[in-house]
N, C-alpha and C positions, 0 to 999 in steps of 0.2 A: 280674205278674212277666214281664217280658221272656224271649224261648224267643232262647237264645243258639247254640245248635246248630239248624241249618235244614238238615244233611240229609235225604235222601227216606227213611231208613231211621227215619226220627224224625218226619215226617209222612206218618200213615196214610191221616188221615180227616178233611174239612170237609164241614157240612152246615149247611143252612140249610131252617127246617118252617116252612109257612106254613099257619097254620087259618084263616085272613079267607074268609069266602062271598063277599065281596067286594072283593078285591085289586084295586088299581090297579094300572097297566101301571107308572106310575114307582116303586110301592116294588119291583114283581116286579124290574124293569131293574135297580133299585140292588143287589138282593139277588143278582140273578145274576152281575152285576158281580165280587158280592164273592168269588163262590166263585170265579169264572176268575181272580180277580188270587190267590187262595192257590195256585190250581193252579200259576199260571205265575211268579209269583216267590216263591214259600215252599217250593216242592217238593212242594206235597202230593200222594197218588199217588193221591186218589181223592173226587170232591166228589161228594154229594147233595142235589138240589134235590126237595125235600117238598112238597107238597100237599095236605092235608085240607079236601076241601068246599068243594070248586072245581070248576068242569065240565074235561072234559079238552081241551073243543076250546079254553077259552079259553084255556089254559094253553099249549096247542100255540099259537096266533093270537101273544100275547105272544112264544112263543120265534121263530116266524114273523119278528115285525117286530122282534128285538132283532136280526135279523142283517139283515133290510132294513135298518133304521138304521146300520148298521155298526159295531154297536157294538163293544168289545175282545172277542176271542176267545181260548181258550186254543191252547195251541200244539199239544194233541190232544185230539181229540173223543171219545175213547173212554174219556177218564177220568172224565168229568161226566155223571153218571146223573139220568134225570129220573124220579118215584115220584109219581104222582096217584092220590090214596085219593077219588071224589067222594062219597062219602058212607061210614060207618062199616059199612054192608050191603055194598056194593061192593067186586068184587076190586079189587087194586091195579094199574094197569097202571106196565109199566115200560120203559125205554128208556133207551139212552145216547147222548149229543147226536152221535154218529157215523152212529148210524141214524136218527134223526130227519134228518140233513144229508142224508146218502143219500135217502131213501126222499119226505122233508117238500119239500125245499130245492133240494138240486140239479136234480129236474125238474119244478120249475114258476118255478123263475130266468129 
């Protein structure tokens, strides 16, 4: 059923979980893709990108070269949270793609 109302008061939350130990960079891309296209034309006020059992450098390397590639960006970094569980023992680290830009991005561009 089609969602007929697309205010932001009516989108809270998009998330996309990834358990593959072995994620390719092209479904990560397509899947990040997806959540910055609800961020920036659906209104949503808040996307999480999930990770179980996945290393976290690689998941940082992938977001690394999704913005080398230049690929579509949302129109603010602070709504899109990045959550890597690497194993079920493991705390979860967490970040949202403003700090990662900050901290990752902008000084080593």
């Amino acid at each position: 059923m089609k969602q007929i109302n697309q205010s932001i008061e009516n989108q809270r939350l998009i998330a996309e979980v990834k358990t593959e130990q072995n994620l390719s960079y092209k479904k990560f891309a397509y899947d990040f893709l997806k959540l910055i296209i609800y961020l920036n034309k659906f209104n949503f006020q808040n996307s999480i990108f999930l990770s179980v059992n996945m290393p976290s450098i690689i998941v940082k390397e992938y977001i690394k070269r999704y913005f080398k590639e230049r690929m579509y960006l949302p129109d603010s970094y602070d709504k899109l949270y990045i959550i890597i569980k690497e194993n079920y023992s493991e705390e979860p680290i967490t970040f949202n793609l403003q700090y990662f830009f900050d901290k990752e991005i902008r000084n080593y561009s």
